[in-house]
Rosetta silent file (secondary structure, phi, psi, omega in degrees, C-alpha in Angstrom):
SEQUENCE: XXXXXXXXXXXXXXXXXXXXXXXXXXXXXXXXXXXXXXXXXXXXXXXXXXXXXXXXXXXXXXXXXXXXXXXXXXXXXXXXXXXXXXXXXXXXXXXXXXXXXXXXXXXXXXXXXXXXXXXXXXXXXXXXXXXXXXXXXXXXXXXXXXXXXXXXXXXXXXXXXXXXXXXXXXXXXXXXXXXXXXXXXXXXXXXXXXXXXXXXXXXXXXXXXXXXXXXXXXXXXXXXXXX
SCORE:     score description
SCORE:     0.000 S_00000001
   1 L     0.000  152.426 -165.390    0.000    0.000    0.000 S_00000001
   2 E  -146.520  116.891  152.776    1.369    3.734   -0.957 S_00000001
   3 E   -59.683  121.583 -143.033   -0.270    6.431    0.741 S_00000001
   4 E   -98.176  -48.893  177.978   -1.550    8.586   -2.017 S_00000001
   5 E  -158.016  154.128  166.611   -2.922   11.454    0.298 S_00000001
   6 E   -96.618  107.104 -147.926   -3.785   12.463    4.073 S_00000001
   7 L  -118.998 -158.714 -174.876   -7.355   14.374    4.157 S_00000001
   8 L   -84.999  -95.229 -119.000   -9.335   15.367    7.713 S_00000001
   9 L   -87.230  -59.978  177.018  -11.049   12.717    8.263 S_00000001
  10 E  -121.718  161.735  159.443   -9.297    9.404    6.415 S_00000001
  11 E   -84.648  161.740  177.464   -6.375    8.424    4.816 S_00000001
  12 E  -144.702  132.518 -126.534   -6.239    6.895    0.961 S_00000001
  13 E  -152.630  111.880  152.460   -3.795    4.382    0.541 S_00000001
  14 E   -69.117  144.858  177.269   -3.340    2.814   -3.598 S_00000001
  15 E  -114.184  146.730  162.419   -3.284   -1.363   -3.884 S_00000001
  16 L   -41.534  -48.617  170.109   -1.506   -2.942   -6.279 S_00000001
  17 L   -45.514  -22.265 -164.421   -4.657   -3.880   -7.962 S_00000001
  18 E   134.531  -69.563 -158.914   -5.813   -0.596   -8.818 S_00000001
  19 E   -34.108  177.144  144.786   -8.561   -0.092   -6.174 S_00000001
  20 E  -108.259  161.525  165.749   -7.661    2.412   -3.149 S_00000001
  21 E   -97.374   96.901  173.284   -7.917    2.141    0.561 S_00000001
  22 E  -104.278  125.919 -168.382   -9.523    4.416    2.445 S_00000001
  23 E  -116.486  137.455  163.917   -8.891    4.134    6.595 S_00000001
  24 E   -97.761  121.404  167.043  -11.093    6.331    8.352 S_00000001
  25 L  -100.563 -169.229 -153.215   -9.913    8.292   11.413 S_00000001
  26 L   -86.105    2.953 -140.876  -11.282    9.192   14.893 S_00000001
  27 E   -91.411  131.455  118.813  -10.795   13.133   13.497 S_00000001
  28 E   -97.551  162.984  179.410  -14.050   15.575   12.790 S_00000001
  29 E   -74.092  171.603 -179.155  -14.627   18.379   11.391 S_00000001
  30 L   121.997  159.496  156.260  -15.602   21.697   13.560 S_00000001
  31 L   -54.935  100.935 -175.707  -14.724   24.569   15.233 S_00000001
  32 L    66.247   30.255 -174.360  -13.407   25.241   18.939 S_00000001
  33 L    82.432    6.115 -170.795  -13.981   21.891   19.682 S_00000001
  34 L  -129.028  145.351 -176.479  -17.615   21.447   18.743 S_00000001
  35 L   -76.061  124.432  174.944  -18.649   19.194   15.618 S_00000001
  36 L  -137.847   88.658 -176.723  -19.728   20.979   12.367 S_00000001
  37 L   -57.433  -13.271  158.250  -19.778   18.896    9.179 S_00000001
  38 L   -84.934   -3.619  159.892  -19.247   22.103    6.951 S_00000001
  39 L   -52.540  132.986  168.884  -16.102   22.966    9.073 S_00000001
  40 L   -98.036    7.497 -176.087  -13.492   23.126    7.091 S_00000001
  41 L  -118.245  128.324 -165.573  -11.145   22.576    9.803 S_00000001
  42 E   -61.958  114.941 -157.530  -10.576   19.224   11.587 S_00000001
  43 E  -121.162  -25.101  174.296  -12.146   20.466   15.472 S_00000001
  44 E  -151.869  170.649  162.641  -12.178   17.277   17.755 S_00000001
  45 E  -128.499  129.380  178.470  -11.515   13.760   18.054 S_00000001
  46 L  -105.466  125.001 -162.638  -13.846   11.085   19.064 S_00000001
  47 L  -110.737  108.953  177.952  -12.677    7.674   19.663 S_00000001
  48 L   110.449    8.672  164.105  -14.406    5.319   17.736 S_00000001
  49 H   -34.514  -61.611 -163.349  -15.331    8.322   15.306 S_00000001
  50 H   -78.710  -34.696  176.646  -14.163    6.363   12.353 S_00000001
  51 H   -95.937   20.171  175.344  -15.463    2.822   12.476 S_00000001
  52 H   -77.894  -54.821  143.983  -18.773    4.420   14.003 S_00000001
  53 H    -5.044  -61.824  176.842  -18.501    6.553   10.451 S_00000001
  54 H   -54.491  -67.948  173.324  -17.563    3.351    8.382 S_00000001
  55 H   -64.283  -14.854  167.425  -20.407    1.301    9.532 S_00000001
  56 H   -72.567  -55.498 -166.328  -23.039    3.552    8.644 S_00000001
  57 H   -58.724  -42.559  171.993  -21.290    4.202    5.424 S_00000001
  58 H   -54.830   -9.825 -153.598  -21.431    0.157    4.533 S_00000001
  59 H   -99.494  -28.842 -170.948  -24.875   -0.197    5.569 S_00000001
  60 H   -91.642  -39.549 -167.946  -25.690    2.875    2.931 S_00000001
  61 H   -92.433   -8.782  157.489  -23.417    2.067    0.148 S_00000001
  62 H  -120.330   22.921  162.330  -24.628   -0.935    0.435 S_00000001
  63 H   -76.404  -47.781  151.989  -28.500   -0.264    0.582 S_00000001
  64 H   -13.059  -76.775 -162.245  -27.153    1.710   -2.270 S_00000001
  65 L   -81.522  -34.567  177.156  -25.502   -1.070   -4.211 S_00000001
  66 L   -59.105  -43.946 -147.261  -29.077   -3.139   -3.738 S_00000001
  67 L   -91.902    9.663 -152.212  -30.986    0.021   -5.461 S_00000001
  68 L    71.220   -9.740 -170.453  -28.612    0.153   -8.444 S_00000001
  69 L   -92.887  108.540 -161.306  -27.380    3.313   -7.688 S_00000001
  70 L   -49.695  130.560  155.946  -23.449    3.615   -8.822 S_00000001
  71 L  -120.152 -163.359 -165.541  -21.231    4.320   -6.038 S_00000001
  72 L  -102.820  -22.482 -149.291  -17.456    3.757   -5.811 S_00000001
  73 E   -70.728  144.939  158.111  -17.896    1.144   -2.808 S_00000001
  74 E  -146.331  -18.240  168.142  -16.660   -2.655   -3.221 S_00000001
  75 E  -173.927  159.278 -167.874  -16.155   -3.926    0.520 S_00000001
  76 E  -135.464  144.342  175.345  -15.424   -2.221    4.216 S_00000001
  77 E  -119.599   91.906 -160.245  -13.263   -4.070    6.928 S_00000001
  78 L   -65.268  -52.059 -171.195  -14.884   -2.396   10.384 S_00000001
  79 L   -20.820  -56.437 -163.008  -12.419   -4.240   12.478 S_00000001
  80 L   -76.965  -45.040 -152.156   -9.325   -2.313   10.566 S_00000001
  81 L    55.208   58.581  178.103  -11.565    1.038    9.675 S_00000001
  82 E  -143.369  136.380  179.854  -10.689    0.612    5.979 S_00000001
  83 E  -134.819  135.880 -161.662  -13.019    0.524    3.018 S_00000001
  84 E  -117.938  131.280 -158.319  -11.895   -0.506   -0.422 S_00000001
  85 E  -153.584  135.832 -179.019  -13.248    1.252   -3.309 S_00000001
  86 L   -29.804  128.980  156.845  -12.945    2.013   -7.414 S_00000001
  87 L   -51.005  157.067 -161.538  -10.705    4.657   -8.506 S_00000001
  88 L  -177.068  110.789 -176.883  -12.605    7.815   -9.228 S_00000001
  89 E   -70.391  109.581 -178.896  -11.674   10.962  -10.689 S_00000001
  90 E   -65.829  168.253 -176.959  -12.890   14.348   -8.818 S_00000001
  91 L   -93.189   90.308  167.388  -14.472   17.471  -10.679 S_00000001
  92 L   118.069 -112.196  161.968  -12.054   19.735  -10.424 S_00000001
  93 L  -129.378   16.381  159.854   -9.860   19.904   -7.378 S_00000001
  94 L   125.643  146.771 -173.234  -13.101   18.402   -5.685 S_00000001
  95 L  -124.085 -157.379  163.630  -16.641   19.649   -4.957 S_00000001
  96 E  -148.994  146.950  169.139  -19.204   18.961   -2.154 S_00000001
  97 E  -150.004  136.992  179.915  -22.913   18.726   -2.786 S_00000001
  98 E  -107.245  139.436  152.926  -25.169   19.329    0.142 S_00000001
  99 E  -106.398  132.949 -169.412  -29.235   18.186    0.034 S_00000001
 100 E  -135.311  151.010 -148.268  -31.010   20.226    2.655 S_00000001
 101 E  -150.576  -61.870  178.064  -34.368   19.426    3.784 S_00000001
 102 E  -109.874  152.446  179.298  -34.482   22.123    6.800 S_00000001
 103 E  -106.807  118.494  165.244  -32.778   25.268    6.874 S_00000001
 104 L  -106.253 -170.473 -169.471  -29.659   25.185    9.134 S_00000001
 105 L    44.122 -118.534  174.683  -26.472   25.816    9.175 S_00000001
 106 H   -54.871  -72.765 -149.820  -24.470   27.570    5.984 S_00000001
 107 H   -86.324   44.348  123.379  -27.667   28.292    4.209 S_00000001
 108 H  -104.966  -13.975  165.175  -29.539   29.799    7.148 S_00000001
 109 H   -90.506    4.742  155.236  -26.381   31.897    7.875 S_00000001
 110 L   -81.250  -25.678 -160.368  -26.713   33.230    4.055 S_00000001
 111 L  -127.843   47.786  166.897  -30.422   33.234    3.453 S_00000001
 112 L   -75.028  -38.812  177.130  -31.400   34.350    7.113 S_00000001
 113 L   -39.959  -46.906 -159.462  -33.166   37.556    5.567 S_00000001
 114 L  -114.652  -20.487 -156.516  -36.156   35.368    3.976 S_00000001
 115 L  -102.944  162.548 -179.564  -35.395   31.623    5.717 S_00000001
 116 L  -105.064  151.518 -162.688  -36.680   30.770    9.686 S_00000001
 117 L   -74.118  156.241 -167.430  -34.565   28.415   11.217 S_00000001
 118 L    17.180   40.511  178.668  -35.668   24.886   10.724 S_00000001
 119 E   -82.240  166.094 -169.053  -38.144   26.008    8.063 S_00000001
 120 E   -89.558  129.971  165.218  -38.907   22.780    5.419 S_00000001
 121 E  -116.784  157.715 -165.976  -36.773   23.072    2.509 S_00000001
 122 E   -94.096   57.953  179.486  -37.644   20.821   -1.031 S_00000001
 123 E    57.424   79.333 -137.416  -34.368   18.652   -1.124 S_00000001
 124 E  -136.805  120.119  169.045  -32.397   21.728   -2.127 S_00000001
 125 E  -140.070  154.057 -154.993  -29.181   21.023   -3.597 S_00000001
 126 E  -131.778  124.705 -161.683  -26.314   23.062   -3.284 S_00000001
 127 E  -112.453  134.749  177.001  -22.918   22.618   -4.617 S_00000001
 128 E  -120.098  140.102  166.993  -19.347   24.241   -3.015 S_00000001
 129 L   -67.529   73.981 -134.545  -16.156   24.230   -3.894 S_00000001
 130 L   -57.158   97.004 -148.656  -13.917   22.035   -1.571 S_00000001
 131 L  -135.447   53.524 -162.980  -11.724   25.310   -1.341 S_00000001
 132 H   -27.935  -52.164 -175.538  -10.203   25.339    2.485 S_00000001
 133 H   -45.641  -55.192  162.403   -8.822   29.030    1.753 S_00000001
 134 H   -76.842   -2.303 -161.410  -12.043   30.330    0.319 S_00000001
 135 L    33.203   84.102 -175.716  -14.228   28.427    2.800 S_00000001
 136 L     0.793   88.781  165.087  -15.677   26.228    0.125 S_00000001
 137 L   -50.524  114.960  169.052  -17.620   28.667   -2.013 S_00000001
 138 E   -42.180  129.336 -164.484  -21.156   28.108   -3.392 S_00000001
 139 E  -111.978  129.906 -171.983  -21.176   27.411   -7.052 S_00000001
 140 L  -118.358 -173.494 -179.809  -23.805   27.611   -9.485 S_00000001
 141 H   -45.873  -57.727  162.439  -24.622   25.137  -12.843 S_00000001
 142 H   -32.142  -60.447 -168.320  -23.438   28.069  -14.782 S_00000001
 143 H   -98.364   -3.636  167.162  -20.340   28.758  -13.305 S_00000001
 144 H   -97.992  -26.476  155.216  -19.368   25.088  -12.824 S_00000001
 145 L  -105.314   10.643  148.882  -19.698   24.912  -16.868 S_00000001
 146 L   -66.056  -63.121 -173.993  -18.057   28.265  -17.759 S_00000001
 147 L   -70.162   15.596  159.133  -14.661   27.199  -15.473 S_00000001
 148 L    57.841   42.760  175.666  -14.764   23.857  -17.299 S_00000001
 149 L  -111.437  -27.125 -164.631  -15.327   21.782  -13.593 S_00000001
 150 L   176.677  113.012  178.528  -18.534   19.870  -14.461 S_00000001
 151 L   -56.266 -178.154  161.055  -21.293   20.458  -17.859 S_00000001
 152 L   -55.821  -68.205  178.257  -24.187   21.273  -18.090 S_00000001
 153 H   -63.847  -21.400  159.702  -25.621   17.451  -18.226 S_00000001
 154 H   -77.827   25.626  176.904  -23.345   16.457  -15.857 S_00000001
 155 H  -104.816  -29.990 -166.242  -24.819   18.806  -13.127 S_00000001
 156 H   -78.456  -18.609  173.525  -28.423   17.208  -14.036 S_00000001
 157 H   -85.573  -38.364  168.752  -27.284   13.671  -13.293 S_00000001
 158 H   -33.040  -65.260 -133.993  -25.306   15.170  -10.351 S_00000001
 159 H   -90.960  -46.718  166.181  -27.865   17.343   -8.894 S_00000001
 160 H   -68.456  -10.913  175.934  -30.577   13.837   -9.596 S_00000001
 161 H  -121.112   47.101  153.455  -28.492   11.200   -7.629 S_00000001
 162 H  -119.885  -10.895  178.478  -27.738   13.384   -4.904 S_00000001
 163 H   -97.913  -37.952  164.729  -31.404   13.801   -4.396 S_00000001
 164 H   -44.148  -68.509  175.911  -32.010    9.907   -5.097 S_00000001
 165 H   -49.414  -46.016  148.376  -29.529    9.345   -2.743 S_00000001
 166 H   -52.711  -56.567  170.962  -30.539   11.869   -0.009 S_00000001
 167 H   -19.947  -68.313  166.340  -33.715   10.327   -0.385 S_00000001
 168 H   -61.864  -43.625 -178.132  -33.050    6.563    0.095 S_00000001
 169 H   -68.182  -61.235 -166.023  -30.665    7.948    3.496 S_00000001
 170 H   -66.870    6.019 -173.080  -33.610   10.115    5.058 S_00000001
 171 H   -94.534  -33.535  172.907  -36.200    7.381    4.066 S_00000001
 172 H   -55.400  -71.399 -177.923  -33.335    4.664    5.849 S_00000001
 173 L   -72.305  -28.299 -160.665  -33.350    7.211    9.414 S_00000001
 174 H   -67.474  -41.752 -150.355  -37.060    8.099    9.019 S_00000001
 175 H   -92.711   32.025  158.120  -37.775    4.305    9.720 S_00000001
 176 H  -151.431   53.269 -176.057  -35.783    4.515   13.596 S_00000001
 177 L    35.894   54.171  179.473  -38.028    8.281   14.068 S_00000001
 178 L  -113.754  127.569  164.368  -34.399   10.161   13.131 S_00000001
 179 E  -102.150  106.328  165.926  -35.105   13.365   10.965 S_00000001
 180 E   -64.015  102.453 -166.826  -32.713   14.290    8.376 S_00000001
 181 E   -77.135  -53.733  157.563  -32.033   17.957    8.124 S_00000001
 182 E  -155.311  179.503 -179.357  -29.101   17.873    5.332 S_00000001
 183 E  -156.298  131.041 -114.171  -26.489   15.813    4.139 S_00000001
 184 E  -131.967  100.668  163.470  -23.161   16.370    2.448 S_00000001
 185 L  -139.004  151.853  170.180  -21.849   14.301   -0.188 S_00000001
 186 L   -98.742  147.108  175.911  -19.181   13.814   -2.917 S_00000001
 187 L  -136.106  170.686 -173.053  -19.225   12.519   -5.967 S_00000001
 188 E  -125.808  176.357  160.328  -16.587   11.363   -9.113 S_00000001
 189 E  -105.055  163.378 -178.252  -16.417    9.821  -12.510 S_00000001
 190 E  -142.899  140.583  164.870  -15.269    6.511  -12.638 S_00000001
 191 L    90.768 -168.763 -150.268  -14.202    3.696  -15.464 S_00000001
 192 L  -104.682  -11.095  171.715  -13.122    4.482  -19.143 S_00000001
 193 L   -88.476   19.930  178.782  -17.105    5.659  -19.650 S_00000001
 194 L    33.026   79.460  148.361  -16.764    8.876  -16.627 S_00000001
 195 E   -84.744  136.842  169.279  -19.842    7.570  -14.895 S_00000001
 196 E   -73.322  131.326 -167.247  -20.950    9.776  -11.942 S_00000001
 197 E  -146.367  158.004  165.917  -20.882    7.353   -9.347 S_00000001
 198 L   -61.363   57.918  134.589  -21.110    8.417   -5.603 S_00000001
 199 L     8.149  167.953  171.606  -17.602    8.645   -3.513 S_00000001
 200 L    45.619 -148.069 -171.709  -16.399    9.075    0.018 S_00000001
 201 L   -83.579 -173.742  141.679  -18.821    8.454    2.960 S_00000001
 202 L  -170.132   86.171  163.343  -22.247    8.779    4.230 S_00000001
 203 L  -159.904  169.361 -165.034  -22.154    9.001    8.043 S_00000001
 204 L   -20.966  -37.224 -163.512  -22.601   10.961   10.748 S_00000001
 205 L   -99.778   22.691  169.771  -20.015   13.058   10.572 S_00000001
 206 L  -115.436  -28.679 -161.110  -21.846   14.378    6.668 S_00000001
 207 E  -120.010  152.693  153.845  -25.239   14.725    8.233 S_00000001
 208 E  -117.220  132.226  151.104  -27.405   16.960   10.808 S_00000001
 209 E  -137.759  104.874  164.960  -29.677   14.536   12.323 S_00000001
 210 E   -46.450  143.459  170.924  -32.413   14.892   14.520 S_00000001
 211 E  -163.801  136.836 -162.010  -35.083   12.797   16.985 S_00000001
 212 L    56.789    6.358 -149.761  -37.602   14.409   18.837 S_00000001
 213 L    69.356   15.969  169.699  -36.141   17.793   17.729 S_00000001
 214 E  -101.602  152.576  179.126  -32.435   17.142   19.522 S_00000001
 215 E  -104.915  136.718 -162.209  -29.652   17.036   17.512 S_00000001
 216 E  -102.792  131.090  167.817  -27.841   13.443   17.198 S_00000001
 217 L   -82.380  160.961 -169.751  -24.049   13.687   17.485 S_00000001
 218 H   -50.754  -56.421 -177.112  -22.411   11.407   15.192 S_00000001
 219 H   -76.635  -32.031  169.984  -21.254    8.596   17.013 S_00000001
 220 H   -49.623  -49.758  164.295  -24.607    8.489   19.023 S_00000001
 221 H   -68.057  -26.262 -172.579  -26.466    8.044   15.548 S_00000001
 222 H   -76.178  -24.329 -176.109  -24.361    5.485   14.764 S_00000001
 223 H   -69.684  -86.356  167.376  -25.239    3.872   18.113 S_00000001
 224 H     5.103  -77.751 -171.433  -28.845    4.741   17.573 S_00000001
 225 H   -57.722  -37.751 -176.862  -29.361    3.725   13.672 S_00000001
 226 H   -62.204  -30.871 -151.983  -27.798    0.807   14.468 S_00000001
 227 L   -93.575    0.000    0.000  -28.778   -0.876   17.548 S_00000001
C-alpha cells in the first residue's frame, strides 16, 4: 500500500490492484472543539469516530448497491476502519454537494433575511467548492460549466443522484423516528465511460440529524441507527 494522500477525516492508501484504501480516522470536522460537518477545519476527536462513520457508510453504500445506484464502494473491513473502493476521478480539485431538507447551518447563515430556522426546505441542492482558503464557495450550474469543472448534463445527473440518494438515506433514518435535516456528499467519474458514481462516505459526521427535535451527534447516531 502507498499512501496517495492524508485528508481530515481518512487516509487513501493505492493497492496494487488498482482499487484504493480508504482508513477512516477518529478526526471531525468543527470549530473550537464542537462538531460541524461544513467545518473546514478538523475540530475534535472522538474515539471510535471512524469505524462508528464506516459502519453507517457500509450499511448505505450498500443499501445503495441493492438500489442500483453507482457508487465507488466494493467492501469495508470495520475491524481495521478501511473501506476498499474504485478509482474515481474528482471534478475539479473536488466539490461537495449538500441536500437540505431544513434550513440550518451555511444556508440559514446566508439566506437568514427570507429563511426561519428549521423552516422545510424541497431537497435543495447546493454545490461548493472544496476550497479550504475560500471556505468552500457556493457554485452555481453556470459557473461550474463556464470554469470547465462539471457540464451542463453532468450537473443534471449530479444534482438527480444526490437527491435519489438523499432520499433513500432520510427514508433509511425516518424508519428509527431520526429526521434528516441535510447531508453532504461527494461525488466522481469513474471507469473508461466517466460515470458519476457516488464517492467518500455517508455518516454521521456528513449529516445533521435529529429525533424528537435534539440534535444526534455522530457517534450516538451510529449507536442509535444501528442498535
Amino acid at each position: 500500500m502507498n499512501l496517495k494522500y492524508s485528508g481530515k477525516t481518512k487516509d487513501v492508501y493505492s493497492l496494487e490492484d488498482g482499487n484504493y484504501l480508504l482508513k477512516f480516522k477518529d478526526d471531525v470536522t468543527g470549530v473550537d472543539g464542537v462538531f460541524d460537518p461544513g467545518a473546514n477545519t478538523v475540530g475534535l476527536t472522538l474515539e471510535g469516530a471512524g469505524r462508528a462513520g464506516l459502519k453507517l457508510t457500509k450499511f448505505f453504500f450498500e443499501v445503495l448497491k441493492a438500489k442500483g445506484i453507482p457508487t465507488h464502494y466494493i467492501d469495508a473491513d470495520i475491524e481495521n476502519a478501511t473501506m476498499t473502493v474504485t478509482p474515481a476521478e474528482v471534478f475539479g480539485k473536488g466539490l461537495e454537494v449538500i441536500c437540505r431538507y431544513r434550513a440550518v447551518g451555511s444556508f440559514l447563515r446566508r439566506y437568514g433575511l427570507y429563511a426561519e430556522e428549521g423552516q422545510a426546505l424541497d431537497a435543495f441542492v447546493e454545490v461548493t467548492l472544496k476550497d479550504d482558503g475560500r471556505e468552500d464557495p457556493p457554485i452555481s450550474e453556470d459557473a461550474l460549466d463556464m470554469l470547465g469543472i462539471l457540464s451542463k448534463d453532468e450537473y443534471k445527473v449530479l444534482k438527480g443522484l444526490t437527491q435519489q440518494i438523499g432520499y433513500v438515506v432520510k427514508e433509511e433514518l425516518a424508519k428509527k423516528g431520526i429526521e434528516l435535516y441535510d447531508i453532504k456528499f461527494e461525488f466522481g467519474r469513474a471507469g473508461v465511460d466517466k460515470q458519476i458514481v457516488l464517492i467518500d462516505e455517508i455518516s454521521g459526521g456528513n449529516m445533521r440529524a435529529y429525533k424528537d427535535g435534539e440534535y444526534i451527534e455522530p457517534l450516538e447516531l451510529e449507536k442509535l441507527f444501528l442498535s
